[in-house]
VOGU-3710 file (C-alpha; in Angstrom, 3 decimals, decimal comma):
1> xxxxxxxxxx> 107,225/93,489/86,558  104,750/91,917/88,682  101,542/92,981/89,753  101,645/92,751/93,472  105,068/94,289/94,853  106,431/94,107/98,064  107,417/97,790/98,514  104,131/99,716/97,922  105,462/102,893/99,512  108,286/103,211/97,044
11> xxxxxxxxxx> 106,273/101,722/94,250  103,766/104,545/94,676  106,573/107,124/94,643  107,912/105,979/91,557  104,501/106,125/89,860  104,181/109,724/91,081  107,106/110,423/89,568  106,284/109,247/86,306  102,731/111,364/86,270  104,293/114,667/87,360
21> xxxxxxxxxx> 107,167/113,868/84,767  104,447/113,659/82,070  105,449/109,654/81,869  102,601/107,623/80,348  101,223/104,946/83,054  100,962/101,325/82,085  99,009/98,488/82,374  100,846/97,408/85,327  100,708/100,810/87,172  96,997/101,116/86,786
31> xxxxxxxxxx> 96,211/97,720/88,282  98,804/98,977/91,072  96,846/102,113/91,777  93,582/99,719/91,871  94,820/97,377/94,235  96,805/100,369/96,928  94,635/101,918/99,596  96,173/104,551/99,568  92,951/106,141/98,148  94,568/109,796/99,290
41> xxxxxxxxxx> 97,587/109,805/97,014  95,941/108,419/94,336  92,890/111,262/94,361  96,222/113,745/95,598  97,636/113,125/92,160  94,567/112,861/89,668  93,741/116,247/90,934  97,232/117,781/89,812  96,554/115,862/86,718  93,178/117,420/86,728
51> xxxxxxxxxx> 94,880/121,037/87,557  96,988/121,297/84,372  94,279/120,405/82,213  91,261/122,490/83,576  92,740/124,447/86,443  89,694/124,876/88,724  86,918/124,941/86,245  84,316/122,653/86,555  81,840/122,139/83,516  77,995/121,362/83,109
61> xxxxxxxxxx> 75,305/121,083/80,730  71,470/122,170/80,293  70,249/118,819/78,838  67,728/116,453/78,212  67,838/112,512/78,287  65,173/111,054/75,386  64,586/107,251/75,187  62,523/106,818/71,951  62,157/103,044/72,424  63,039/100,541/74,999
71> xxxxxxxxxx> 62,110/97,477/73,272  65,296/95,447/72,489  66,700/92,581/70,989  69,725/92,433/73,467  69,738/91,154/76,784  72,737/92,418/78,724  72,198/91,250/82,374  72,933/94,372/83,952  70,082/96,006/82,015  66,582/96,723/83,672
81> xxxxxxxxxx> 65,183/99,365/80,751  64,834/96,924/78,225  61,455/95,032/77,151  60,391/92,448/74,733  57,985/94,079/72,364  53,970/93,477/73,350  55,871/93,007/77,078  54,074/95,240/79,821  55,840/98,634/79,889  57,104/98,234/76,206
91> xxxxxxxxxx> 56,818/101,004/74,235  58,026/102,788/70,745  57,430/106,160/70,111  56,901/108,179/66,938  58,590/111,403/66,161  55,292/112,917/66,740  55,128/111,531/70,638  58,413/112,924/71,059  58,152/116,238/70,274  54,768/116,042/72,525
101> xxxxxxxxxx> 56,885/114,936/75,492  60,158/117,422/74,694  57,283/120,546/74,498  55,884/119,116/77,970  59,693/118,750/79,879  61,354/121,153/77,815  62,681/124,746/79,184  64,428/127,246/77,323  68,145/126,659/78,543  68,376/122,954/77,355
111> xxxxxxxxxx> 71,440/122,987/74,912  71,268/119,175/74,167  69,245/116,242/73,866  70,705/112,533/75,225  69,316/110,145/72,981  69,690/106,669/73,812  67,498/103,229/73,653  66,728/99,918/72,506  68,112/97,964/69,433  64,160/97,734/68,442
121> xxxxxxxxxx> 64,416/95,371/65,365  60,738/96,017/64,563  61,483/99,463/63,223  63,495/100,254/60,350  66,856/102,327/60,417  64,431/105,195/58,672  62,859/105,068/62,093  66,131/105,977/63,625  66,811/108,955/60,680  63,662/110,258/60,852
131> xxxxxxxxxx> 63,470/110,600/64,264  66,138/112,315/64,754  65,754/114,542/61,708  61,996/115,367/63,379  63,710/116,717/66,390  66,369/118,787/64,962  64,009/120,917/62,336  61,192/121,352/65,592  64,103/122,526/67,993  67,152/123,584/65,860
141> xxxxxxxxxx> 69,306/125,504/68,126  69,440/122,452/70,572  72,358/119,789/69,820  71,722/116,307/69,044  73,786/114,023/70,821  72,135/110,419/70,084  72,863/106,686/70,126  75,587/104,284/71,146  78,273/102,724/69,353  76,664/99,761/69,916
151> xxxxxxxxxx> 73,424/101,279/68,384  75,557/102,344/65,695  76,218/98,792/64,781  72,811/97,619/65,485  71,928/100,093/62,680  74,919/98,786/60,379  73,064/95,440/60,742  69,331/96,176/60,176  70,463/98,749/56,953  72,894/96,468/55,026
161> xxxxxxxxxx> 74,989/99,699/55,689  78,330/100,187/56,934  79,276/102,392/59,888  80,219/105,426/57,294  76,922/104,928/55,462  74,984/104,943/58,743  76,652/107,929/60,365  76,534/109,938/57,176  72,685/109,361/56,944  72,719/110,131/60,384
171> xxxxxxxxxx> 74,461/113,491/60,233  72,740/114,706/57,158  69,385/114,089/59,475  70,814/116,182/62,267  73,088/114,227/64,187  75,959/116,127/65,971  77,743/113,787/68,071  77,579/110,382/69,436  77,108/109,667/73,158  79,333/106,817/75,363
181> xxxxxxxxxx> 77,244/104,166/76,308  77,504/100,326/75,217  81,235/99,639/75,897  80,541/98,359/79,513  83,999/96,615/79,577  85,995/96,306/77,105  86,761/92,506/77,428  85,858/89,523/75,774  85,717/87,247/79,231  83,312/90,053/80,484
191> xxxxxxxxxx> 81,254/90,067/77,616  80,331/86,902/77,782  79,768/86,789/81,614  77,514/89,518/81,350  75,705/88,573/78,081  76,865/90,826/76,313  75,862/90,398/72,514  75,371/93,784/70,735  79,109/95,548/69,612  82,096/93,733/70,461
201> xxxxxxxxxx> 85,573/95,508/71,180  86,576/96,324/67,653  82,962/97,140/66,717  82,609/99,626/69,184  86,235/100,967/68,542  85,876/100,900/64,792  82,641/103,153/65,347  83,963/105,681/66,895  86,982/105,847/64,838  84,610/106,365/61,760
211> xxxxxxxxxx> 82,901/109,020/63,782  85,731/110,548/64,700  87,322/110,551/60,872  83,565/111,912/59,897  84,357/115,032/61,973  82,778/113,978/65,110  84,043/114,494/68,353  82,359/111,565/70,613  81,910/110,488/74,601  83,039/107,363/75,616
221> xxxxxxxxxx> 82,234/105,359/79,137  83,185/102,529/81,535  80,530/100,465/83,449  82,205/98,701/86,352  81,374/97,265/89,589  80,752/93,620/88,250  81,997/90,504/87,430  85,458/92,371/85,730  88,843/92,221/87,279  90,649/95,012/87,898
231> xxxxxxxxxx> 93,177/94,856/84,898  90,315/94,282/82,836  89,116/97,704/84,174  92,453/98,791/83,275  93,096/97,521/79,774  89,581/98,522/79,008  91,013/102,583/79,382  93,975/101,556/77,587  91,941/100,121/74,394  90,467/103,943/74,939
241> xxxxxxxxxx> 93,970/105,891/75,287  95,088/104,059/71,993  92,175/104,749/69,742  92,534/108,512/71,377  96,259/108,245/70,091  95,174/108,188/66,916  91,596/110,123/66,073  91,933/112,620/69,077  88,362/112,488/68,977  87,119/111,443/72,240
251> xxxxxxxxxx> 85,824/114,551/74,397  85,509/113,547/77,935  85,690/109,738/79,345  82,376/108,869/81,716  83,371/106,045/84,557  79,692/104,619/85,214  78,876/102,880/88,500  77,389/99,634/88,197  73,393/99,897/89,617  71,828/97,231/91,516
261> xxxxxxxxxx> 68,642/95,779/89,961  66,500/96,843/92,914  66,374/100,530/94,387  65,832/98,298/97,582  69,376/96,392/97,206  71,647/96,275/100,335  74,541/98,487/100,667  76,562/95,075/99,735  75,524/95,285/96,338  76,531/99,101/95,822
271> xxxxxxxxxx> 79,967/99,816/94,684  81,495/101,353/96,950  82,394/105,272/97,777  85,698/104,167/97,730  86,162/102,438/94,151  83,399/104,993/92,905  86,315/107,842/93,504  89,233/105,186/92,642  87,510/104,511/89,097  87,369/108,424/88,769
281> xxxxxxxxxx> 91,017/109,463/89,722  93,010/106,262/87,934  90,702/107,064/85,231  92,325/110,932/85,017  95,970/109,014/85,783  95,767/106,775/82,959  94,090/108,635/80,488  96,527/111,723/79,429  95,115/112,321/76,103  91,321/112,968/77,316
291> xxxxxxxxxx> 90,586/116,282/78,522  87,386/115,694/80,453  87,086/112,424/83,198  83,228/113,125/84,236  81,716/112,660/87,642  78,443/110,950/86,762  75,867/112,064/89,664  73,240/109,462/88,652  75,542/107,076/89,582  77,569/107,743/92,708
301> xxxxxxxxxx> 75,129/110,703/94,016  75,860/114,476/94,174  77,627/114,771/97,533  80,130/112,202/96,106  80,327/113,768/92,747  81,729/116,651/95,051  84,546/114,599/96,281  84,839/113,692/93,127  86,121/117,526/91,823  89,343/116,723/94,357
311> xxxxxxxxxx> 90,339/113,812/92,283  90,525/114,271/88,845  86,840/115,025/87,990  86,245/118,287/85,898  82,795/117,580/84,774  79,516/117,381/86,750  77,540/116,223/83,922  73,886/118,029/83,498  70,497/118,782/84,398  69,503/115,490/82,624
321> xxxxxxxxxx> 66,125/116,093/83,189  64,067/112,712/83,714  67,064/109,839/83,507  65,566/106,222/83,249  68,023/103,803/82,293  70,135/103,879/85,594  66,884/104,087/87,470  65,846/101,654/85,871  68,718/99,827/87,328  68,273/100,729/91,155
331> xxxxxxxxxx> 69,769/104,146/91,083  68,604/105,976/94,241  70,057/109,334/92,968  68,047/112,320/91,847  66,454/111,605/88,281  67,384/115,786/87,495  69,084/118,616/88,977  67,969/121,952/88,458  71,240/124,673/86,948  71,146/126,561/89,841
341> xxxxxxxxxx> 71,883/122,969/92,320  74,660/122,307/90,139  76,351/125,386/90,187  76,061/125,156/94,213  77,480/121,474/93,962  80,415/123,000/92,554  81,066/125,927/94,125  80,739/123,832/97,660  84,080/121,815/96,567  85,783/124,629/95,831
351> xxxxxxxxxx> 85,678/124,842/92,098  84,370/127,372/89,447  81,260/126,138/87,219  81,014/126,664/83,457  78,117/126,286/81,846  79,137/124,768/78,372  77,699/123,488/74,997  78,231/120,113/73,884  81,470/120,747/72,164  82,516/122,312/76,106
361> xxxxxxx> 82,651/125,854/74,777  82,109/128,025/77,518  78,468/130,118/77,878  79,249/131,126/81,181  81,293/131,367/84,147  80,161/131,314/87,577  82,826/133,170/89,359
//
């Protein structure tokens, strides 16, 4: 089968046919779907993808994003957040400072805290362990969702440990689940384009697949909009689907939009509305074992993120409260929303919101 076929018309109908026959989609249908502008179809059938799973319901979080350092070893060239410790801006806090900075932000229907940052090699792991393990005895009914695969490993290395060791420090400190970031794409070609050098593909595989045989259920993400092709884009959700085949322990899949350095970038360096709502619905098509596909409103912006419920979307994400790394980046998006702006975003395209937990048990419906 080649990529590029002559009858697009017909080759779209048969893929149709396969998704509303339950028929998994290959490697060759998803680069297909990339490269057809027939952006209606596509979004037409990721949302009756999207209808079986969820129906209408559209889910949410009250969270908070924490960064406790942003010193890091790596330096991925898509990254603006990180610093060279002593560098202007640098910074590493202690527990202490945290907690001082969650009572200041902090309101009483935050659920979760984000916790992402640098690979700082001047701290120990204990750093890592205690910090967490600070926040979860001060605010114990709140969830701790914290660190990357790719932090994960960074850990692995520092510790002597392996990935079990780690994560089983990690829990016993507090940790509930792991969040998505550090797969970018899942490619060795990008990886090396893009300077890549924390996880590689089987590290950041084989840490979720510990997680997930630990008892975790985990997030995982795509960061496109690069220097990747579009069957790397596709191959990267298939290394996803297959480790999914087997743990079942991936929660929701997050497409992220690649940010500009500069907030002041031209349009030309934005992805575009277009493959911002592509990524989201071949995302849902591909992906038949993952319940969630998230529209990330950092990223493509909340009117979008509407749009976004019509294709295959069935998460709006959260309040967030104070997001830095994608700013950090160029994002030109709100930093926060407030609950009752989400619940408006979603009612406006038609859906129902549902407040959930981490775990997306429902705390309440917005009817």
């Amino acid at each position: 089968m080649t990529l590029v076929t002559t009858h697009p018309d017909r080759r779209m109908a048969e893929i149709a046919d396969k998704i509303r026959s339950g028929e998994r989609l290959s490697l060759e249908d998803g680069v297909f779907l990339y490269q057809s502008d027939d952006l209606l179809t596509i979004g037409q059938l990721a949302n009756e993808v999207n209808a079986k799973k969820n129906g209408k319901k559209v889910y949410f979080i009250e969270n908070m994003s924490l960064y406790f350092t942003n010193v890091c070893e790596a330096h991925c060239a898509f990254c603006n957040f990180r610093k060279d410790e002593g560098q202007e801006g640098a910074y590493t806090l202690s527990p202490q400072q945290m907690i001082e900075y969650v009572d200041q932000h902090i309101h009483p229907g935050v659920r979760e805290f984000h916790i992402v940052g640098g690979h700082n090699p001047n701290v120990p792991f204990d750093y890592y362990v205690e910090s967490i393990r600070a926040l979860k005895k001060q605010y114990p009914n709140v969830t701790i969702k914290a660190y990357t695969a790719a932090e994960i490993d960074f850990f692995s290395r520092i510790s002597g440990l392996d990935y079990r060791q780690v994560l089983e420090r990690l829990i016993e400190a507090g940790l509930e689940t792991l969040t998505g970031g550090g797969a970018e794409i899942l490619s060795d070609q990008y990886r090396k384009k893009m300077r890549v050098t924390k996880a590689n593909i089987q590290q950041y595989l084989d840490v979720h697949r510990t997680a997930h045989n630990l008892g975790l259920r985990t997030h995982t993400t795509m960061l496109y909009g690069s220097v990747e092709s579009l069957e790397e884009r596709v191959q990267h959700m298939l290394h996803i689907r297959e480790l999914q085949d087997e743990t079942n322990g991936f929660q929701v899949f997050i497409p992220l939009s690649m940010q500009p350095i500069s907030p002041k970038a031209s349009i030309r360096r934005r992805n575009s509305a277009y493959d911002d709502l592509k990524a989201i619905a071949i995302s849902r098509l591909m992906l038949d074992n993952i319940q969630h596909i998230k529209a990330y409103f950092i990223n493509i912006g909340t009117q979008l993120t509407q749009v976004a419920l019509a294709m295959g979307a069935s998460d709006a994400h959260g309040t967030i409260v104070r997001e830095k790394i994608s700013h950090a980046a160029g994002a030109l998006t709100p930093a926060g929303i407030t609950r009752e702006d989400l619940v408006w975003l979603i009612k406006g395209a038609g859906r129902i919101p549902v407040e959930r937990d981490t775990f997306y048990n429902e705390i309440k419906i917005y009817e």
